[in-house]
C-alpha positions in Angstrom: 16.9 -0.7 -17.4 16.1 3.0 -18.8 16.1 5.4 -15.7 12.3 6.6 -16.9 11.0 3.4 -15.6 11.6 4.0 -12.1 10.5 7.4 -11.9 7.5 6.5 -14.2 7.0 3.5 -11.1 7.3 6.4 -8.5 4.8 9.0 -10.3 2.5 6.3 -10.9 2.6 4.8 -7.4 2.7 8.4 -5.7 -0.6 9.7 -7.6 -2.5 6.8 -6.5 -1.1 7.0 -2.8 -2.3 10.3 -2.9 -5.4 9.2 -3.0 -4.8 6.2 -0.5 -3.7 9.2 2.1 -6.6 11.7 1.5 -8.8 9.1 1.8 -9.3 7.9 5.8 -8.9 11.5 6.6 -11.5 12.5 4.6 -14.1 10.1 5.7 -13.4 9.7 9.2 -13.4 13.9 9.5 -16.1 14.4 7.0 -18.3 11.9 8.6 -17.6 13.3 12.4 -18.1 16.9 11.8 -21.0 15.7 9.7 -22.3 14.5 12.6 -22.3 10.4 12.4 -20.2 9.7 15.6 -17.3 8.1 16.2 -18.9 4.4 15.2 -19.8 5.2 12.2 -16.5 6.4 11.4 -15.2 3.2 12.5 -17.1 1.0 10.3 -16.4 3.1 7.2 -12.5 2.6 8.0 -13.5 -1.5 8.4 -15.3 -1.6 4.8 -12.7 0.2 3.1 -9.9 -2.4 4.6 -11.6 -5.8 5.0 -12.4 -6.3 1.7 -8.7 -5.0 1.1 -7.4 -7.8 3.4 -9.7 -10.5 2.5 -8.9 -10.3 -1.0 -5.4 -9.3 -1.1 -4.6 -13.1 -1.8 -6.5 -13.5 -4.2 -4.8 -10.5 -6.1 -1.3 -12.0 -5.5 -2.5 -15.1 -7.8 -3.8 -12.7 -10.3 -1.1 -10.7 -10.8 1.5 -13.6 -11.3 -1.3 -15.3 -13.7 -2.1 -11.7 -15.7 0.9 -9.4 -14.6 1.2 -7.5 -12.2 0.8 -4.4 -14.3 -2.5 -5.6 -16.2 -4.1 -6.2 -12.3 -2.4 -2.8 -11.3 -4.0 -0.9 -13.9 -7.4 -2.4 -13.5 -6.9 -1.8 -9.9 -6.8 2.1 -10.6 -9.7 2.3 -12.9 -11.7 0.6 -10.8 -11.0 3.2 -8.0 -11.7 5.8 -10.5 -14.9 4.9 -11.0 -15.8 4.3 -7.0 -14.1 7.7 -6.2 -16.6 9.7 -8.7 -19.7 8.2 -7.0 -18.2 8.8 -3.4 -18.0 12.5 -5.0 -21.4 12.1 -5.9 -22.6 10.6 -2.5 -20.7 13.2 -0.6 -22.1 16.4 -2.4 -25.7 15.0 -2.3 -25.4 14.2 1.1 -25.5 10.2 2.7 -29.0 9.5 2.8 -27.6 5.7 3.2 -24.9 4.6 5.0 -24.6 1.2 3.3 -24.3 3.3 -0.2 -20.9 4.7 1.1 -19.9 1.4 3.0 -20.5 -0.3 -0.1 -18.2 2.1 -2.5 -15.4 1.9 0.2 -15.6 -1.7 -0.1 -15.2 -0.8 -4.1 -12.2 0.5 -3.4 -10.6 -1.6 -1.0 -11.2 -4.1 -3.4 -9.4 -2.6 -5.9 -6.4 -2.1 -3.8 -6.5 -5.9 -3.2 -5.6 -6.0 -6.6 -2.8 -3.3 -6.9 -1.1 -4.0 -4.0 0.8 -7.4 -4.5 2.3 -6.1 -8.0 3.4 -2.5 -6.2 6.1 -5.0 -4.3 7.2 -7.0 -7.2 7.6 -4.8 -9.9 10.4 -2.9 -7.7 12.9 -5.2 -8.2 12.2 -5.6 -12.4 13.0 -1.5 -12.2 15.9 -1.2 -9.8 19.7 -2.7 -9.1 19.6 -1.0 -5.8 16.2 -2.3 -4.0 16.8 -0.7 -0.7 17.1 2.5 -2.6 14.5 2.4 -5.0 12.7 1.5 -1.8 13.9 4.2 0.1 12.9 6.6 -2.8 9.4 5.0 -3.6 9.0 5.5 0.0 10.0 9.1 0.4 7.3 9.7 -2.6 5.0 7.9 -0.9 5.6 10.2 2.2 5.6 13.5 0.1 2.5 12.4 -1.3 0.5 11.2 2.4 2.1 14.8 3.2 0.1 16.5 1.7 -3.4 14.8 1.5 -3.7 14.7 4.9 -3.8 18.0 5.1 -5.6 19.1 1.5 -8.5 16.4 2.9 -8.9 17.8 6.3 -8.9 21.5 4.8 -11.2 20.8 2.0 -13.5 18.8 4.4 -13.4 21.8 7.5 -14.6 23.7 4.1 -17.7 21.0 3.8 -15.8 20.0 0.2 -15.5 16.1 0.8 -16.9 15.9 -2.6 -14.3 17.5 -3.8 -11.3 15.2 -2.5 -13.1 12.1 -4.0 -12.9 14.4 -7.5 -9.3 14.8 -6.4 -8.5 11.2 -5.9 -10.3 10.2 -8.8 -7.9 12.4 -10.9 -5.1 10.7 -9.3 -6.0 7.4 -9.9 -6.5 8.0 -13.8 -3.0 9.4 -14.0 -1.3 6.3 -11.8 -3.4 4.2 -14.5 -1.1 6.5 -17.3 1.5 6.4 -15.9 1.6 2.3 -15.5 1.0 1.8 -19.2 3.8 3.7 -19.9 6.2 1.5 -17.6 8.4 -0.6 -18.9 9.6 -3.5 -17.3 12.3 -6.3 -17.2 11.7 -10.1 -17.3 8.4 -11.2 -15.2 9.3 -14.0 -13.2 5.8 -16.5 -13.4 4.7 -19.7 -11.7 4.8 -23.6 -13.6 2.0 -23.1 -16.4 -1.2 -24.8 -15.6 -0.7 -24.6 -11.9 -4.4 -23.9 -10.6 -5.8 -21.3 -8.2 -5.5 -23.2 -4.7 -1.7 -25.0 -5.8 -0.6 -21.2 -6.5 -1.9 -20.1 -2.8 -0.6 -23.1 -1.5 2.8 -22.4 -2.9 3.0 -19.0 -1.4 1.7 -20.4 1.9 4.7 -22.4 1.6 6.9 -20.1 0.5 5.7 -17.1 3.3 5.3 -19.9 6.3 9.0 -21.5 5.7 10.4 -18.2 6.6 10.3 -17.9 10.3 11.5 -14.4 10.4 8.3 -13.6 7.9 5.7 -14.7 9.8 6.8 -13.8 13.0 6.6 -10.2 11.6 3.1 -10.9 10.3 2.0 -12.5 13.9 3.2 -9.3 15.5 1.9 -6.9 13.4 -1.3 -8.6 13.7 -1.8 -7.9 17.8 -0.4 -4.4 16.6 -3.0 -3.6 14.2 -6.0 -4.9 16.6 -4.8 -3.1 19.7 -3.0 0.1 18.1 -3.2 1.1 14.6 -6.8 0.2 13.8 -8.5 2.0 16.6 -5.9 5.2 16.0 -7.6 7.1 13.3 -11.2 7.4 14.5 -10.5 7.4 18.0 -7.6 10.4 17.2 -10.2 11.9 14.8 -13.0 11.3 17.8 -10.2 13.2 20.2 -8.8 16.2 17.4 -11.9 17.1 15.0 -14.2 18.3 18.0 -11.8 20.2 19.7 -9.3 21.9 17.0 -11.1 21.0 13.7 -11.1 19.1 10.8 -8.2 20.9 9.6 -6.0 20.8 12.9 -6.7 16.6 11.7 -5.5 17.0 8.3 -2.1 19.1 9.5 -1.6 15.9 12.4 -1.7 13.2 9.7 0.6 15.5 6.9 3.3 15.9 10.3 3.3 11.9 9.7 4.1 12.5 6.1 6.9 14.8 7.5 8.1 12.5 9.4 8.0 9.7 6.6 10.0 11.6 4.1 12.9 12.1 6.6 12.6 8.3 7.7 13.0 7.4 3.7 15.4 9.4 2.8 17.9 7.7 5.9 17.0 5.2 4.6 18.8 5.4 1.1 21.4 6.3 2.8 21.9 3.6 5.7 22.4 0.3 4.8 23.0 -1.6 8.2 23.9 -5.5 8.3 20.7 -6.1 9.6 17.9 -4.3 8.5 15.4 -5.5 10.5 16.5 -4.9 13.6 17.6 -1.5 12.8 13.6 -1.1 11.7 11.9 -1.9 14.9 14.3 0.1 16.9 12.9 2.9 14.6 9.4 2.5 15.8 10.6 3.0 19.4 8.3 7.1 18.9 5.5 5.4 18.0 3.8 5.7 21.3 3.9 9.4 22.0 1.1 10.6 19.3 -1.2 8.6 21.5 -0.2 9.8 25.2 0.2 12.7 23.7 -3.4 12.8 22.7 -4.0 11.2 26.4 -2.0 14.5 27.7 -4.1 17.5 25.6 -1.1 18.1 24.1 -1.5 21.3 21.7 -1.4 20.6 18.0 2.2 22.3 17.9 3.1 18.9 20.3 1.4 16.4 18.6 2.7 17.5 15.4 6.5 17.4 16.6 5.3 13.6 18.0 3.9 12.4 14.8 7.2 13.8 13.0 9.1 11.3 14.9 6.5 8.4 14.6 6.5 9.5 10.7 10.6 8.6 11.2 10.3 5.8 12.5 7.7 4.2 10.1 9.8 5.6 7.0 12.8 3.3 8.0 11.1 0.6 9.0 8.9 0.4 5.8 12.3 0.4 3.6 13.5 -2.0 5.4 10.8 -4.6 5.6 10.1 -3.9 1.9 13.7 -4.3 1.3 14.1 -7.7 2.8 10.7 -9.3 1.8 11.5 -8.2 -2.3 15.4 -9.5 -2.1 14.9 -12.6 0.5 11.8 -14.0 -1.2 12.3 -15.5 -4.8 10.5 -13.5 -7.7 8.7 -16.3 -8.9 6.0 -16.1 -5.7 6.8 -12.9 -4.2 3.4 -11.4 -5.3 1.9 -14.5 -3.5 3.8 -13.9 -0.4 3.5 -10.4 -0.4 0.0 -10.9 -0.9 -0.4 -13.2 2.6 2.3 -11.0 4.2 -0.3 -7.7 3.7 -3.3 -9.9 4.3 -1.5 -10.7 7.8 -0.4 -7.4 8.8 -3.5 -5.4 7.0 -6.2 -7.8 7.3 -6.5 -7.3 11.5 -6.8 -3.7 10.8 -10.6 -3.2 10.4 -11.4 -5.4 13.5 -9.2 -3.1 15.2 -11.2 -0.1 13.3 -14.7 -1.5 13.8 -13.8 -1.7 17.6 -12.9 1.8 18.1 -16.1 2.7 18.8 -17.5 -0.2 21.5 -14.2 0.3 23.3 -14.1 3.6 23.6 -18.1 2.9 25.3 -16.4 0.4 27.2 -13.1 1.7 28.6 -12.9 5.6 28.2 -11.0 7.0 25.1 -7.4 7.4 27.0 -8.2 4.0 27.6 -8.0 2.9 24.3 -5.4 5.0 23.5 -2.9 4.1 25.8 -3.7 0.6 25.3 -2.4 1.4 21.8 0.8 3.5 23.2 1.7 0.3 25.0 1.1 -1.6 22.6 3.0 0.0 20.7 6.0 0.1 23.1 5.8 -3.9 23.2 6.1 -4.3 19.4 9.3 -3.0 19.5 10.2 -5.7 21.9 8.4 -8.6 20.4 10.0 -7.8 17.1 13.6 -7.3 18.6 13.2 -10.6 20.9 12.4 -12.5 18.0 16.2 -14.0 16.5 15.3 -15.1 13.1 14.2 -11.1 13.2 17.1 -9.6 14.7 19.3 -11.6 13.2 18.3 -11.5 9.2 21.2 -9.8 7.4 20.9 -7.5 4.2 21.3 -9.2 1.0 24.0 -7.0 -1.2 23.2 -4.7 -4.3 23.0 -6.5 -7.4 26.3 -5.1 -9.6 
């Protein structure tokens, strides 16, 4: 395979994950120094993921039936478009929520669609999956390094508009930079299998692997409880008390932290990668009681550097196994349910911010989610089909 197709994968993937990062930062900050409140912000974060997760299944069947890379591309144009009018929308000022809740849906939509191809095409480019993994991730990282922070500085500057121009620049050169990619053999389903047979066989295929969907099952009390309520209730904590751009330089120290986490992970292989993973995650609960704590910004940037570590190694390493344990033929479809699973609890999680926070206090919440946290690592160790799954070797 020529050694431009994985670095035309990365650039590609990278410029619309630049986007992806800028993003949540920009709407949750723009739309609490704007003013809407911590519920509104909320909501936004649910419209731009449920559609994500509802349809993400969907997208798995469509890229086996039209490629991944047709859907992929499609995927980015659409967001193109939907980034321009949020541009738009932001400069004018949001006379209408529902017009901005309905563009985020727009784009969650389109990642629907990208998303199950951005897993399969990494083994068609790369020899060495946990690397190219580990790489794709680092990228990824460099990329949510700094859009974090170019969102919250450009939104502390009342520019909002100008990180949807931004994104929409991105996207159109991910689009490029996919055409360009060339690919090995597409693995595809039977012909003439119909829609519901080809979800069926990736339910089948993701619910016969024990280890898979006890993942998913934790990840789903995780994203309720913990990482949907984190960003507004974190922007809800940071933005009125150091600023929009104090936000921005929080979520970047994440990217920070990232980077590291994927590049250790090119470089350690162990037996059992998934079990090596969780314990990764065992930082994740500082940021939060950290935020609980008034930590300065100096502290909670050191904390999400060691969060950003753990989530580096532990995204290789689930990527890793899911793309080399699952056959090529219905990994989009499985990759599809296993990010409808993990995602798709995400915006109930988001959408709930705001009631619990009326309910139970903000450190409430948030050391709800620091616990939670804590117990993941737990549940995910406890679990033997999970700490027991061993690495499948480099192909030669």
């Amino acid at each position: 395979m020529p050694r431009s197709a994985p670095r035309g994968r990365s650039a590609g993937r990278s410029a619309g994950l630049l986007s992806w990062a800028m993003l949540p930062v920009a709407v949750a900050a723009g739309l609490v120094s704007a003013g809407f409140g911590l519920a509104v912000a909320g909501y936004a974060m649910a419209f731009l993921v449920a559609p994500f997760a509802g349809l993400v299944l969907f997208g798995g069947v469509l890229a086996d039936r039209f490629t991944a890379r047709r859907m992929m591309v499609v995927a980015d144009v659409a967001n193109l478009v939907a980034h321009v009018l949020l541009a738009v929308l932001f400069v004018r000022g949001i006379d209408h929520l529902w017009h901005l809740y309905a563009l985020l849906a727009v784009a969650g939509t389109a990642n629907a669609l990208f998303q199950p191809g951005a897993a399969s095409t990494v083994p068609l480019v790369a020899r060495d999956v946990q690397g190219a993994n580990g790489v794709l991730r680092t990228a990824e990282a460099i990329t949510g390094l700094g859009g974090p922070a170019l969102a919250g500085a450009l939104v502390g500057f009342g520019s909002t508009g100008a990180v949807m121009v931004l994104s929409a620049v991105a996207y159109g050169t991910s689009a490029l930079c996919l055409v360009a990619l060339r690919l090995g053999v597409v693995p595809a389903p039977p012909a003439g299998t119909g829609l519901w047979r080809s979800l069926a066989d990736g339910w089948e295929a993701f619910r016969s692997r024990t280890w898979l969907r006890g993942v998913i099952v934790v990840w789903m009390v995780y994203a309720v409880l913990a990482w949907g309520p984190q960003l507004p209730v974190a922007a809800s904590v940071v933005v009125p008390e150091h600023g929009a751009g104090a936000f921005g330089v929080l979520n970047s120290a994440l990217g920070v932290g990232t980077v590291a986490g994927g590049l250790l992970a090119i470089r350690v292989k162990p037996r059992r990668p998934l079990a090596a993973g969780a314990l990764a995650l065992v930082a994740y609960p500082l940021y939060p009681l950290g935020l609980v704590l008034g930590w300065p910004v100096g502290a909670l940037a050191v904390a999400q550097v060691l969060v950003g570590v753990g989530v580096g190694v532990w995204g290789v390493m689930w990527a890793t196994s899911v793309q080399t344990q699952v056959p090529g033929e219905v990994l989009n479809r499985v990759h599809a349910y296993e990010v409808a699973g993990s995602v798709g609890m995400y915006p109930i999680g988001a959408a709930l911010a705001g009631p619990a926070v009326a309910a139970i206090g903000t450190d409430q919440v948030l050391v709800v989610g620091a616990v939670v946290g804590a117990l993941t690592v737990v549940a995910l160790l406890a679990v033997r089909p999970i700490r027991t799954l061993e690495r499948v070797p480099d192909r030669t």
